[in-house]
C-alpha positions as CSV (number, residue, x, y, z in Angstrom):
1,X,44.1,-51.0,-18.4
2,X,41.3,-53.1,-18.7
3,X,40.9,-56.9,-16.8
4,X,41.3,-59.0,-19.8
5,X,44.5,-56.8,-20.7
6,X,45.7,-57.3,-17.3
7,X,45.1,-61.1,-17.4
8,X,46.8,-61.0,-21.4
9,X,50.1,-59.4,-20.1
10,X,50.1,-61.9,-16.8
11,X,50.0,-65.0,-19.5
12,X,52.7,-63.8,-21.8
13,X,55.8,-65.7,-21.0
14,X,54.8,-67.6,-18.0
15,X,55.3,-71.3,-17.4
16,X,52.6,-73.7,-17.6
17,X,52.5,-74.4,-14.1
18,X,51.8,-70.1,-13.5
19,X,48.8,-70.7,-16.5
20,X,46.8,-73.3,-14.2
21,X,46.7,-70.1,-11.9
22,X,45.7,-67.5,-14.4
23,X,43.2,-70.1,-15.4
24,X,41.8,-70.9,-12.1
25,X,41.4,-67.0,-11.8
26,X,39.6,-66.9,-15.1
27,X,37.0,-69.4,-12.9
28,X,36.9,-67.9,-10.6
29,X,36.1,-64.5,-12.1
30,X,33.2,-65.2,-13.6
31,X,31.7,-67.9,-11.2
32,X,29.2,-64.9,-9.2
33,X,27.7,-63.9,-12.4
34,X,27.2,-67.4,-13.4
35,X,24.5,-67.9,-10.2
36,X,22.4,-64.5,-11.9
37,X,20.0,-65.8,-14.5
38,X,20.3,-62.7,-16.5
39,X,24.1,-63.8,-17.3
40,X,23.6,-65.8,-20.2
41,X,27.5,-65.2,-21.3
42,X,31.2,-64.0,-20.7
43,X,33.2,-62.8,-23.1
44,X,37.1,-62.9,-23.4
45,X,39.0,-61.7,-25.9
46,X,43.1,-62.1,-27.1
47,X,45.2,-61.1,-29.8
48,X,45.7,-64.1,-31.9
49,X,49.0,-64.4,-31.5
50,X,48.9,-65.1,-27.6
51,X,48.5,-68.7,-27.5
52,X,49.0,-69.5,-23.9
53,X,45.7,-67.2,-23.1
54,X,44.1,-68.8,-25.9
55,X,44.6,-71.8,-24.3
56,X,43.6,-70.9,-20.8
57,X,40.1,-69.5,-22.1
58,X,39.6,-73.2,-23.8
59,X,41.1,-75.0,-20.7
60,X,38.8,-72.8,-18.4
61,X,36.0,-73.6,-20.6
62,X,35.1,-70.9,-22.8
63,X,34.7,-71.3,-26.5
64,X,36.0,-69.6,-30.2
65,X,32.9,-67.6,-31.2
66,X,34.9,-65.6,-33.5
67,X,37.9,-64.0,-35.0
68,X,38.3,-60.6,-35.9
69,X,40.5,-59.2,-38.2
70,X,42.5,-56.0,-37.3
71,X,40.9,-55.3,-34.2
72,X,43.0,-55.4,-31.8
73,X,45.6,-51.8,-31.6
74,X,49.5,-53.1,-31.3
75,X,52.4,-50.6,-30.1
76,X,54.0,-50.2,-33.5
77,X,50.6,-48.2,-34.6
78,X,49.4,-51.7,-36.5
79,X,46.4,-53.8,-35.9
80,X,46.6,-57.6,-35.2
81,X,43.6,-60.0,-35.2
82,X,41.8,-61.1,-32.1
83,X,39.8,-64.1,-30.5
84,X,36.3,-64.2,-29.1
């Protein structure tokens, strides 16, 4: 299971106070390759449909890039859009 997957399943269904958290740990995860110079970005990535960890990339200061349709594999055997 990848990090981002990890941190996707975490936000599903929390409360907003257990979001601050997750978003805090967002930070947090990325602040030591923010001090390299050869960072220039992060990436995350959701499935469209997970609002809450839309909303923690945007309150932890990441941006929509873009939106990709059918990209992300669901259990049924489907494909759902994402968010960059």
């Amino acid at each position: 299971m990848s990090r981002q997957t990890a941190i996707d399943m975490v936000c599903m269904g929390l409360r907003h106070e257990y979001r601050v958290l997750i978003e805090q740990q967002v930070r947090v995860s990325c602040s030591p390759g923010l001090d390299k110079p050869e960072a220039v970005r992060f990436e995350g990535q959701t499935r469209v449909d997970k609002i809450g960890m839309r909303k923690v990339f945007l309150k932890a200061g990441f941006l929509k890039e873009a939106h990709y349709r059918m990209s992300w594999p669901a259990d049924d055997g489907t494909r759902l859009a994402s968010v960059a």
